[in-house]
C-alpha positions, 0 to 999 in steps of 0.5 A: 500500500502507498499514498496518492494525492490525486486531482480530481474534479479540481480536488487534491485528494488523498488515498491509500491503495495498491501502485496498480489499483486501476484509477476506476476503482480509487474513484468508486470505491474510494471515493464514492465517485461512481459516474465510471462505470464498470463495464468489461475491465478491459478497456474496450467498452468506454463505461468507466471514461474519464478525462486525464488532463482532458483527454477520454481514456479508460479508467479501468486499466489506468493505474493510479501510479500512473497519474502523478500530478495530472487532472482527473475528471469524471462525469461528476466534474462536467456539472451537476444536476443542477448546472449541468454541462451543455453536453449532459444537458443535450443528453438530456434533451435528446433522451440519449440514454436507456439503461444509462450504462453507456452513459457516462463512457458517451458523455465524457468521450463527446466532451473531449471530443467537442473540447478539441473539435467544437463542430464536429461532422456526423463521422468524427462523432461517430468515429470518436464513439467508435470505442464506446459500446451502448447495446440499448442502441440509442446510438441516433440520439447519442449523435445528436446530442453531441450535434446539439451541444455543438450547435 
């Protein structure tokens, strides 16, 4: 076990964990962080999508060790209930989500993508979503959320 000061949601806090503790877990087990969702464990699906120094990557294979002074930031730090971020508003708006599973991996991966591309055309969208996986198949609704957030 060792300590870790991480940055998250613009918050330095500190744990005790394992050098290859997935941050996934640091953040719902630790600290009760559970916008991340456990999906398939190995990267592949997009449930438990942060952003690390703003960029998507899955928290599940990304070991706290690894982190070192960079920021975290999950669904929780886009906004909340109240303010929510455009792109969580949009979801919403669109009824982009059914189980809700999916949900936070597609949030956070159109943020970034909207971060580094603000109008992005119906093939980045979907090219960026690629590696998220929603069985549901609210996909349309998913695309047009990010379409109109970036409007």
């Amino acid at each position: 076990m060792a300590q870790y000061q991480l940055n998250v949601n613009g918050r330095r806090r500190t744990l005790q964990a394992d050098p290859d503790t997935p941050l996934l877990y640091a953040l719902r087990d630790q600290l009760e962080l559970n916008g991340p969702k456990y999906g398939c464990g190995l990267g592949q699906c997009g449930a438990c999508t942060v952003h690390v120094d703003g960029q998507a990557v899955p928290s599940c294979q990304l070991p706290i060790s690894s982190l070192g002074n960079k920021k975290v930031t999950t669904l929780e730090g886009l906004g909340s209930s109240k303010t929510p971020a455009k792109i969580q508003k949009a979801f919403i708006e669109e009824q982009a989500a059914q189980c809700g599973y999916c949900t936070n991996g597609m949030i956070m991966t159109s943020a970034a993508l909207l971060k580094s591309t603000p109008k992005p055309s119906l093939q980045q969208i979907q090219a960026a979503l690629a590696g998220n996986l929603c069985r549901c198949g609210t996909h349309q609704r998913i695309c047009k959320a990010v379409q109109r957030a970036a409007a």
